[in-house]
N, C-alpha and C positions, 0 to 999 in steps of 0.2 A: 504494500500500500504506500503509494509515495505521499509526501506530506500534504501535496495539496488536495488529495483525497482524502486523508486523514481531517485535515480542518472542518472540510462541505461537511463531513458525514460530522463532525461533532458539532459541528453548527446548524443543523441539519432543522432543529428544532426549530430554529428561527425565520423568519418569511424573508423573503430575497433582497428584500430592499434596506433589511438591517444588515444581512452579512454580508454584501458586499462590502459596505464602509470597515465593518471590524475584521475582515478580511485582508483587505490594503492596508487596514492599522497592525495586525500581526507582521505582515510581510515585511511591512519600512520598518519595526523594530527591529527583527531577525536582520533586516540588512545592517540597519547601523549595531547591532551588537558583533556580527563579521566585519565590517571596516573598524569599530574600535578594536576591534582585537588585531587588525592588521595594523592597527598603526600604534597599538603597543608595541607590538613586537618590534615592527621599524624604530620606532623611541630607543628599546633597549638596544639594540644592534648597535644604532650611533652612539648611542650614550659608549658601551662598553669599547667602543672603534674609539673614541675621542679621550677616554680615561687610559689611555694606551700610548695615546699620540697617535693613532692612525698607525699603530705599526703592531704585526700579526704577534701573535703571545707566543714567545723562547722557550724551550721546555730547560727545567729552571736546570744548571748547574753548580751543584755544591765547589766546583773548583774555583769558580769565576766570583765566589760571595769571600766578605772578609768579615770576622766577628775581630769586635772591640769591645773588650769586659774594662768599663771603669769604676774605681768604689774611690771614698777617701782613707786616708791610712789609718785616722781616727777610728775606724768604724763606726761614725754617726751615721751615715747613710748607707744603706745596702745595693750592691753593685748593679751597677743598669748594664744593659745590654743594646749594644746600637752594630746593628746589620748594615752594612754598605755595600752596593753593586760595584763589583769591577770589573768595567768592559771595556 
């Protein structure tokens, strides 16, 4: 049963002149719920493209990272840890 027979026959009850209009009202939502969804996903693609720099994601290597452990000698402060890229 494809959907627009599914609709008739649930709206079936009602006389022709009503479900035309809630007909067309079902259809333009289902559409704009498909374009929102397609222009989410567009959204997040750019978004994740621009959070990159426009440049394709490196699969990460451990040789090319540098750890730096810094504390103070006092031990007031407990040592932070700062990861830096080197490319």
């Amino acid at each position: 049963m494809s959907p627009k027979n599914f609709l008739q026959s649930t709206l079936g009850y009602c006389s022709g002149s009503v479900q035309q209009p809630i007909m067309a009202l079902i259809w333009r939502a289902l559409s704009a719920l498909v374009v929102l969804g397609i222009l989410g996903r567009i959204n997040r693609s750019l978004l994740y493209w621009t959070l990159n720099n426009w440049q394709r994601p490196v699969r990460w290597n451990p040789k090319n990272e540098v750890v730096l452990l810094t504390g103070s000698s006092g031990g007031r402060k407990p040592f932070e840890v700062k990861a830096t890229s080197h490319f």
